[in-house]
Backbone bond lengths (Angstrom), bond angles and torsions (degrees), N, CA, C in turn:
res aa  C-N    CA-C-N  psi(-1)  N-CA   C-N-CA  omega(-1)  CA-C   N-CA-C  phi
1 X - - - 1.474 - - 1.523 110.09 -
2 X 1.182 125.06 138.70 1.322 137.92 -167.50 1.355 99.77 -107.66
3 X 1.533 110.96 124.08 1.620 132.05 -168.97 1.146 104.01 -61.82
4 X 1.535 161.75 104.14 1.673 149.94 152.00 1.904 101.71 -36.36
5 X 1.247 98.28 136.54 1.079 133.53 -177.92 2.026 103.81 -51.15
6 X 1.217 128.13 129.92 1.289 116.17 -160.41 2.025 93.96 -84.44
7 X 1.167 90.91 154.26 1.391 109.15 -168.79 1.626 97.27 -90.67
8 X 1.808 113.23 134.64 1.409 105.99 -166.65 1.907 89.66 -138.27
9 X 1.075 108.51 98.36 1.566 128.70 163.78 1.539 124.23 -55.94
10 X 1.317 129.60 132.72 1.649 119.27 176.32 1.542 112.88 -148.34
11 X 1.542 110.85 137.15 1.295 109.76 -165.19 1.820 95.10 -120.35
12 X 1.204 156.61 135.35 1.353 134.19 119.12 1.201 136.60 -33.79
13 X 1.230 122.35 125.33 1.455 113.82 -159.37 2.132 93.01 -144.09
14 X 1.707 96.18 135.90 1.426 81.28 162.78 1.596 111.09 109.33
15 X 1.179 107.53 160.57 1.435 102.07 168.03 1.183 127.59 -66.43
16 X 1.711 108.40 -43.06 1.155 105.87 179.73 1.504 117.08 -85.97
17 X 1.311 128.85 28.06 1.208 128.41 -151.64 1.303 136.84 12.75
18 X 1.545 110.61 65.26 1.248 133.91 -179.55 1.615 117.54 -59.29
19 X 1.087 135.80 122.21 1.436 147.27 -164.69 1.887 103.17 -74.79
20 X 1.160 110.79 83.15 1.958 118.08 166.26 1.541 108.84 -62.90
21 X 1.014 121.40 150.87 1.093 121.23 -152.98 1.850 99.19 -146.72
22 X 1.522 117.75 118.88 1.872 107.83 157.16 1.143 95.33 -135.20
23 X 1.897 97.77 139.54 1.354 103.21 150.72 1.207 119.73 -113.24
24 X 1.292 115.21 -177.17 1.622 120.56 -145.24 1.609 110.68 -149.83
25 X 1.380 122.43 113.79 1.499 104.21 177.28 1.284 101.86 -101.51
26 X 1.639 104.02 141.14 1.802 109.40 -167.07 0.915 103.77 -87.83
27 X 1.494 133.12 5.47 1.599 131.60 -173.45 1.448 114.41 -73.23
28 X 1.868 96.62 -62.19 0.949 130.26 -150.39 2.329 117.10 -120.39
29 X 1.590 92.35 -23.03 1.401 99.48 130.60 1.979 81.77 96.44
30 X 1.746 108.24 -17.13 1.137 113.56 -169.76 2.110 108.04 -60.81
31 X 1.148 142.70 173.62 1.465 138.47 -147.80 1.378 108.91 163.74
32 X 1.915 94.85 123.24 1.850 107.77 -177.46 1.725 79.83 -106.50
33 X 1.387 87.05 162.53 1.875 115.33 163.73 1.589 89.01 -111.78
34 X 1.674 103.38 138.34 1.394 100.99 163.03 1.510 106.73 -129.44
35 X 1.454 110.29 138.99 1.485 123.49 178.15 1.839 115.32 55.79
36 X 1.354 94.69 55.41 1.951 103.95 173.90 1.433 110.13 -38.96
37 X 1.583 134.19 63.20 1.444 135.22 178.93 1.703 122.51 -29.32
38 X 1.498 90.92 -50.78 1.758 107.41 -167.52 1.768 96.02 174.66
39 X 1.265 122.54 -178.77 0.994 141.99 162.03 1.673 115.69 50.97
40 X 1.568 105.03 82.96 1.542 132.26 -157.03 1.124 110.93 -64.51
41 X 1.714 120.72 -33.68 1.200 140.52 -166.18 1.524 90.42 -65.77
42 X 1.433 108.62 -83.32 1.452 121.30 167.98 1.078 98.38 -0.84
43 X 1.727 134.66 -94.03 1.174 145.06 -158.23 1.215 123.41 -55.67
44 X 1.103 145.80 -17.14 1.014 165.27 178.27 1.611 120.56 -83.20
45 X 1.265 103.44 -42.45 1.581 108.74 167.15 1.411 112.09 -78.58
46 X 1.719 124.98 -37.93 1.472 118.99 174.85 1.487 123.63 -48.44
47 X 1.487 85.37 -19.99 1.919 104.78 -171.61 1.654 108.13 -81.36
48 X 1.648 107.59 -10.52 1.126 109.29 -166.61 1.769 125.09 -59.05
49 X 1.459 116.01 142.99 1.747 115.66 -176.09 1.591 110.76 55.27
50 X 1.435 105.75 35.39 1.632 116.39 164.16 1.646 120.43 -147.15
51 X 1.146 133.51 162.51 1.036 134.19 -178.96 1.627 111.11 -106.35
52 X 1.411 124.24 107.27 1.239 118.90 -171.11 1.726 106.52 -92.14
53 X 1.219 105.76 148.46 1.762 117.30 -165.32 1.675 104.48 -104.61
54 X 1.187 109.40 -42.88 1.210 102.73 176.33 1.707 108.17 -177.44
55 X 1.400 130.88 175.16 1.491 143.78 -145.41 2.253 79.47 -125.99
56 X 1.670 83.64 134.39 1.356 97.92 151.40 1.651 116.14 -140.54
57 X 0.896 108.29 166.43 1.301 125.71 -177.54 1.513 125.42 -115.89
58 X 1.167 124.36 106.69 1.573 117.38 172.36 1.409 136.84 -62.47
59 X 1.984 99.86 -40.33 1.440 107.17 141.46 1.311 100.22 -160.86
60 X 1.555 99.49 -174.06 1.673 99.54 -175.23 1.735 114.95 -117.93
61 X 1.341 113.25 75.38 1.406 122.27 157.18 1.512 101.01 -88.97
62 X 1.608 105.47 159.84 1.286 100.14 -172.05 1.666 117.25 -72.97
63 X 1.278 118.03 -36.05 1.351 112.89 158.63 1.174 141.64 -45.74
64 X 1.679 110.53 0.00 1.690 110.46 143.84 1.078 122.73 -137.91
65 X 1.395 101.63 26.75 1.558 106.57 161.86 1.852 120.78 -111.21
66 X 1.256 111.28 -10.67 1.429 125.29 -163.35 1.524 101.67 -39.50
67 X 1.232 117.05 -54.02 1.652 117.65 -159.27 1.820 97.78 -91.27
68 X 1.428 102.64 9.58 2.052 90.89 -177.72 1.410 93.93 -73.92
69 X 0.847 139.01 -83.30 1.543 133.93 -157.27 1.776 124.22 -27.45
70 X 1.348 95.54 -22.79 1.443 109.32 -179.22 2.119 127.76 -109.71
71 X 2.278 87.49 -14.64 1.009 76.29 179.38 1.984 105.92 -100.19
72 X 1.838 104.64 5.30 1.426 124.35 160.53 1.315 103.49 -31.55
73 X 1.633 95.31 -60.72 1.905 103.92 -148.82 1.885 112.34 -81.26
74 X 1.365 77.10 -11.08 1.667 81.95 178.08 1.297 121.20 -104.67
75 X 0.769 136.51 -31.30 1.521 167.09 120.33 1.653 109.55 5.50
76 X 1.896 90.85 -86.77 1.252 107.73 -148.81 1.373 152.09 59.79
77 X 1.207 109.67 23.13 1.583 141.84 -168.19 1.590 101.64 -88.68
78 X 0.893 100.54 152.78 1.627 110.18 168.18 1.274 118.54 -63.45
79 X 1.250 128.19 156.87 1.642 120.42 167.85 1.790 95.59 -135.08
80 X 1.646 83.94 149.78 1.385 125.64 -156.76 1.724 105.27 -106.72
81 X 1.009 138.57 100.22 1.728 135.86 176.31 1.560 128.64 -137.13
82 X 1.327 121.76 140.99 1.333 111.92 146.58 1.716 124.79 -44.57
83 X 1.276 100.10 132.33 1.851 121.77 -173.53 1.387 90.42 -63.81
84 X 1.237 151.96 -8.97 1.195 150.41 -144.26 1.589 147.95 27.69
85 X 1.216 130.69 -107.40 1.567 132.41 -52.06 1.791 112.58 0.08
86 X 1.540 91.67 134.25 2.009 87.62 175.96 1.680 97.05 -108.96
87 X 1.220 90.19 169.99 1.823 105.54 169.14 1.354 92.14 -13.76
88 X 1.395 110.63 166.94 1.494 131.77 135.96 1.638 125.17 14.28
89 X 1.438 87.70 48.24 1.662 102.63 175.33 1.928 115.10 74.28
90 X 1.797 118.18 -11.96 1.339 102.42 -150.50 1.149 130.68 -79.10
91 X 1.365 149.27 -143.16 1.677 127.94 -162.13 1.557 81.24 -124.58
92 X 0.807 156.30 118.41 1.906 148.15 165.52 1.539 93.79 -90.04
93 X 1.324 111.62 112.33 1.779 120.03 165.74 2.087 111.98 -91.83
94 X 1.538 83.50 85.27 1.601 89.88 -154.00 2.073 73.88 -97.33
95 X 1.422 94.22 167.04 1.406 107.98 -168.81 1.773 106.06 -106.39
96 X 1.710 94.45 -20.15 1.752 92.52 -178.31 1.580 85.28 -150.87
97 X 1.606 104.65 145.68 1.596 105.69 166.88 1.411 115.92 -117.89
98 X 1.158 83.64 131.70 2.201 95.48 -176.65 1.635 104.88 -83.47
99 X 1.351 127.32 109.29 1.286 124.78 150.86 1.504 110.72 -86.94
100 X 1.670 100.70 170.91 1.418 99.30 176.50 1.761 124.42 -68.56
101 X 1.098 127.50 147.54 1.225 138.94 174.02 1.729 110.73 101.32
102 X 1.738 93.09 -14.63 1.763 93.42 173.74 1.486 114.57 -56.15
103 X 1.733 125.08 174.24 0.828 131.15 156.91 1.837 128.48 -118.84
104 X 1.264 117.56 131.90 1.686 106.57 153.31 0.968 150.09 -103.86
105 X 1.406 130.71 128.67 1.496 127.07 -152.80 1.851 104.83 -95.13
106 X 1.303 112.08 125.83 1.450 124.28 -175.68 1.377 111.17 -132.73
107 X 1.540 100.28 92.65 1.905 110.15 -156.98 1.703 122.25 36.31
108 X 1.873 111.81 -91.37 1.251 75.94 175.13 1.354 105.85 -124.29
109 X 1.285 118.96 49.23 1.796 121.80 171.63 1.266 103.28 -131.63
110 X 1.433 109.09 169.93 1.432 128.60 -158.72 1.257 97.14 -124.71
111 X 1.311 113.13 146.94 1.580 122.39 167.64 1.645 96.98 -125.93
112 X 1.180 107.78 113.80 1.314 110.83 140.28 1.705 147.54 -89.94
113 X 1.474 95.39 148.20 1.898 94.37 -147.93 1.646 88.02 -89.09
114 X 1.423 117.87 148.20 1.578 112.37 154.57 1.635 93.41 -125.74
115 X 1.234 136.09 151.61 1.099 158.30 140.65 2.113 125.59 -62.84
116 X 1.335 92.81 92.21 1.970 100.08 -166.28 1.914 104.01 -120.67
117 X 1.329 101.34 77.27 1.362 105.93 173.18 1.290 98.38 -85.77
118 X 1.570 100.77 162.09 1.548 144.72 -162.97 0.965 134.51 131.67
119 X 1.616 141.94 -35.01 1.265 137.28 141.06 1.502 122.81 -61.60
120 X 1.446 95.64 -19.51 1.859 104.01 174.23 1.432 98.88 164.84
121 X 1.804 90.35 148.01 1.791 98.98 -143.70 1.748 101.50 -72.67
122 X 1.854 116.97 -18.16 1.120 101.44 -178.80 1.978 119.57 -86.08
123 X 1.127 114.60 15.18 1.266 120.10 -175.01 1.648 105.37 -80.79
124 X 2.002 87.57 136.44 1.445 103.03 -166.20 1.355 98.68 -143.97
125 X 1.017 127.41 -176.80 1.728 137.36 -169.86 1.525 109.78 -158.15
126 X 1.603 91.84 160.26 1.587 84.16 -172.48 1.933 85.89 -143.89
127 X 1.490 76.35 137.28 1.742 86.13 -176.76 1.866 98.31 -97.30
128 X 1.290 104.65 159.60 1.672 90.58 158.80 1.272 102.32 -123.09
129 X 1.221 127.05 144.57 1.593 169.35 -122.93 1.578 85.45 -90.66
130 X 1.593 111.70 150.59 1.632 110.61 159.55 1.655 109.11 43.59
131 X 1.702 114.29 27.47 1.268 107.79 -163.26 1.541 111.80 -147.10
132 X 1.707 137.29 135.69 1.166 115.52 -162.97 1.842 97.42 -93.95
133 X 1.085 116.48 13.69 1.597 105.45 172.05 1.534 113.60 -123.41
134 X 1.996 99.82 147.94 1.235 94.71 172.85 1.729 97.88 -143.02
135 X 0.905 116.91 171.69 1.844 140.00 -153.36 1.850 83.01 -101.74
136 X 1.517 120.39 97.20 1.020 120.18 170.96 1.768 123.04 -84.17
137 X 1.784 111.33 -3.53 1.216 112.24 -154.03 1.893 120.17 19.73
138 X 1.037 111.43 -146.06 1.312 104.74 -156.46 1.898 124.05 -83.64
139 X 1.788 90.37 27.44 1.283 109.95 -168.34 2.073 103.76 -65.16
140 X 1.210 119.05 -28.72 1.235 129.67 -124.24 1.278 107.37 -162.98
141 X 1.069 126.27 111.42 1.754 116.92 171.23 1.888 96.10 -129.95
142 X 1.590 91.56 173.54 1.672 93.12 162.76 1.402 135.76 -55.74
143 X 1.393 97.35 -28.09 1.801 96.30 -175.28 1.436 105.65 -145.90
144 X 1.380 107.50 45.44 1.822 128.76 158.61 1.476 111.52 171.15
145 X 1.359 104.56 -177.04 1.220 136.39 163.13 1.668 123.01 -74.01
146 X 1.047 170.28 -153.13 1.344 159.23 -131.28 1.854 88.43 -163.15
147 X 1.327 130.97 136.64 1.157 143.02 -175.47 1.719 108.03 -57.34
148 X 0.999 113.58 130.71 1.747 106.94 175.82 1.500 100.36 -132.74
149 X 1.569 110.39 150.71 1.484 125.85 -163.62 1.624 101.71 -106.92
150 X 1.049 136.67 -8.88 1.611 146.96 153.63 0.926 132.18 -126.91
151 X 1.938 136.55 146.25 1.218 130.64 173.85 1.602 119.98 -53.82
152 X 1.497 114.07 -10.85 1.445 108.60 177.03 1.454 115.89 -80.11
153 X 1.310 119.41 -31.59 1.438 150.79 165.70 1.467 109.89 -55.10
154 X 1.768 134.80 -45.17 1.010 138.98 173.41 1.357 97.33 -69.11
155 X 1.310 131.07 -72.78 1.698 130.59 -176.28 1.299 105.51 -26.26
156 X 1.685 127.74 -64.51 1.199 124.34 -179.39 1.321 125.57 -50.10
157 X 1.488 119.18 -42.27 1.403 123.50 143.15 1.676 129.52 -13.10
158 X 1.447 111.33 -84.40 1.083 121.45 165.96 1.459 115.65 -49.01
159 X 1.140 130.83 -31.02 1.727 117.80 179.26 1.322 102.84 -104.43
160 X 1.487 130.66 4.48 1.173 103.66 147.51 1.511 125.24 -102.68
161 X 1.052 101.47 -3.73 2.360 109.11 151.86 1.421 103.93 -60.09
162 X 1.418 117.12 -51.80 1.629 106.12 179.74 1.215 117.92 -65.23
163 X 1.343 111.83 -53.72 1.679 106.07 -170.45 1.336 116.33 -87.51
164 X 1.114 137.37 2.24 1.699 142.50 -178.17 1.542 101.50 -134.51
165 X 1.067 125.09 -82.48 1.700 117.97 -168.78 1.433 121.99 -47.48
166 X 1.053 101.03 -80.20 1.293 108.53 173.95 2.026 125.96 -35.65
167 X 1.418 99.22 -18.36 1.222 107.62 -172.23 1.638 92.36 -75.75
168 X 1.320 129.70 -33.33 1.398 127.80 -172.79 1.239 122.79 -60.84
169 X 1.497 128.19 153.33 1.006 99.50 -166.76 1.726 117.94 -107.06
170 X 1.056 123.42 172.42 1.773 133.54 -179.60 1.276 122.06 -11.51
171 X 1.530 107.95 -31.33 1.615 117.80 -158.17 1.599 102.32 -111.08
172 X 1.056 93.08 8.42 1.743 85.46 -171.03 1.567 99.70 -89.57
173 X 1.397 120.35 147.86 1.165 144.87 169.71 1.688 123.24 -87.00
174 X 1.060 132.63 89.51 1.436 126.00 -166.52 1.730 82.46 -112.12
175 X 2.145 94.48 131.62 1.215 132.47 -173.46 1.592 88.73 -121.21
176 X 2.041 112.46 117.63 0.933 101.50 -168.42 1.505 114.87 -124.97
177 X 1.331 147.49 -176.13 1.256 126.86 170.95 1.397 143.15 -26.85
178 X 1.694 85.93 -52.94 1.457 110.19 -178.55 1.565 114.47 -107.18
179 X 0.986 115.61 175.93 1.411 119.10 162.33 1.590 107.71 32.25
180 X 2.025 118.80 -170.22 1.121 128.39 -147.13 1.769 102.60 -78.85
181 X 1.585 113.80 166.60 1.324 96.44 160.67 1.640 116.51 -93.02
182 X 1.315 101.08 -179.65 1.505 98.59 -164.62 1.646 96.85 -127.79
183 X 1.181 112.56 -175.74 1.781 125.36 158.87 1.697 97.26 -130.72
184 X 1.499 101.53 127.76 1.245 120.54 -163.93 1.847 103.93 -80.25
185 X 0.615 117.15 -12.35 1.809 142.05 162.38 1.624 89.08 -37.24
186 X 1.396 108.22 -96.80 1.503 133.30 160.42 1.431 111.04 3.30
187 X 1.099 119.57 -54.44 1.857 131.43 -167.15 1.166 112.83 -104.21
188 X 1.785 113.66 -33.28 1.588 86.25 179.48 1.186 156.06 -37.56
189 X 1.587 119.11 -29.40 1.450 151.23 -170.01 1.427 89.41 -71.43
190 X 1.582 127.38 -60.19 1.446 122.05 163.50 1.068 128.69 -26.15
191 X 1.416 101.82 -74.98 1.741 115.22 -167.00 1.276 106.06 -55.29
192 X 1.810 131.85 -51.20 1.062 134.58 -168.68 1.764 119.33 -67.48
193 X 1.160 95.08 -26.79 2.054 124.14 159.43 1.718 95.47 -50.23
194 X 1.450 113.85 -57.50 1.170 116.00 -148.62 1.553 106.41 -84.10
195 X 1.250 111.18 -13.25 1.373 109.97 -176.90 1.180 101.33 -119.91
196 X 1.512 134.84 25.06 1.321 108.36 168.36 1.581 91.69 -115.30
197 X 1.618 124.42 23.50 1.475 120.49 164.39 1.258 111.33 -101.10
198 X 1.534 112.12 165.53 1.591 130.50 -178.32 0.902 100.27 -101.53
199 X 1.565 121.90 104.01 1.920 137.13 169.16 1.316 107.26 -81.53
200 X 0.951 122.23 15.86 1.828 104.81 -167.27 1.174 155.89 87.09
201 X 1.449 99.13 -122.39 1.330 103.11 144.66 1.747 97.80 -153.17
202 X 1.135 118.18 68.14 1.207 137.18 178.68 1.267 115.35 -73.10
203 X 1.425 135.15 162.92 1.506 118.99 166.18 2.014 82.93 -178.30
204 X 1.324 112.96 153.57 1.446 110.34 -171.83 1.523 88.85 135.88
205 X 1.885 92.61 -176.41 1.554 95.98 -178.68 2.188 106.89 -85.15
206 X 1.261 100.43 122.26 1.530 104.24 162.24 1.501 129.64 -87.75
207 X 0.939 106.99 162.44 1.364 111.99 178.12 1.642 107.53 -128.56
208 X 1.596 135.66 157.75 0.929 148.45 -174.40 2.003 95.36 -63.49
209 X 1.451 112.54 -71.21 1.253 106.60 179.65 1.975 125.27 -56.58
210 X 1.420 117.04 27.85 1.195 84.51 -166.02 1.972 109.69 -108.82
């Protein structure tokens, strides 16, 4: 029997219109929420005619965490995180911690975790298995890299485009916090533009052309 392709749901949520994220196995009907931004209602219907197992997190700025605390209590699902450093010093009472190379099981597909700090040290991604898309949260956008608040933070940036992104291949689809998804095919010529220049000691929001 040949697995159906896992079903991947998306809501905007938020001021900043942060990209919510469920996936869904059509087999088995089982369903994560990823990164509850704000707006519960929202979330709750994406979840709709599935059974959700538990909440992960890509990272913890408050713009995708706003609605966890509430969709915890309603919920009651486990939550899934990078061990961190988190945001702004805070305590994350996560129930399981995803480092890189872990895996999650979602009926009958796999997500695998990679770990891609630089916009913030707990940011992680989850690919799905046998699959050309993965949930980049704010690792990755169409026309940059994820905002960083120091030049040590930008460096990490750049080596994790070299040593994790870029390693993927052409066809993959990265669905990212913000804004549209892309096919990383598309950008490479960018990114690889972008990293074969000397920034400095730059750190802020980048863009592919700068």
């Amino acid at each position: 029997m040949t697995t159906k392709p896992i079903e991947l749901r998306t809501r905007q949520v938020g001021p900043w219109g942060m990209n919510t994220y469920a996936l869904v196995c059509p087999d088995t009907h089982q369903s994560v929420l990823i990164d509850p931004g704000a707006d519960p209602e929202s979330l709750i219907e994406m979840l709709a005619a599935s059974t959700p197992i538990a909440i992960l997190l890509t990272h913890t700025h408050g713009d995708h965490t706003g609605a966890l605390d509430e969709m915890r209590q309603r919920l009651q699902l486990p939550l899934y995180a990078h061990p961190g450093p988190h945001a702004f010093g805070i305590t994350l009472d996560a129930d399981y911690w995803l480092k890189d190379g872990d895996t999650f099981q979602l009926g009958e597909h796999t997500l695998n975790v990679s770990h891609t700090p630089g916009h913030i040290g707990d940011q992680i991604c989850f690919a799905i298995a046998n699959d050309h898309r993965i949930i980049v949260g704010d690792t990755i956008f169409e026309g940059g890299p994820g905002k960083t608040w120091s030049a040590e933070e930008f460096q990490t940036t750049l080596k994790t485009l070299r040593d994790v992104v870029l390693t993927w291949p052409d066809d993959t689809v990265c669905f990212p916090g913000h804004g549209p998804y892309f096919r990383l095919g598309d950008q490479r010529a960018k990114i690889e533009a972008f990293l074969a220049k000397d920034h400095g000691d730059f750190f802020g929001d980048a863009t592919w052309d700068m």
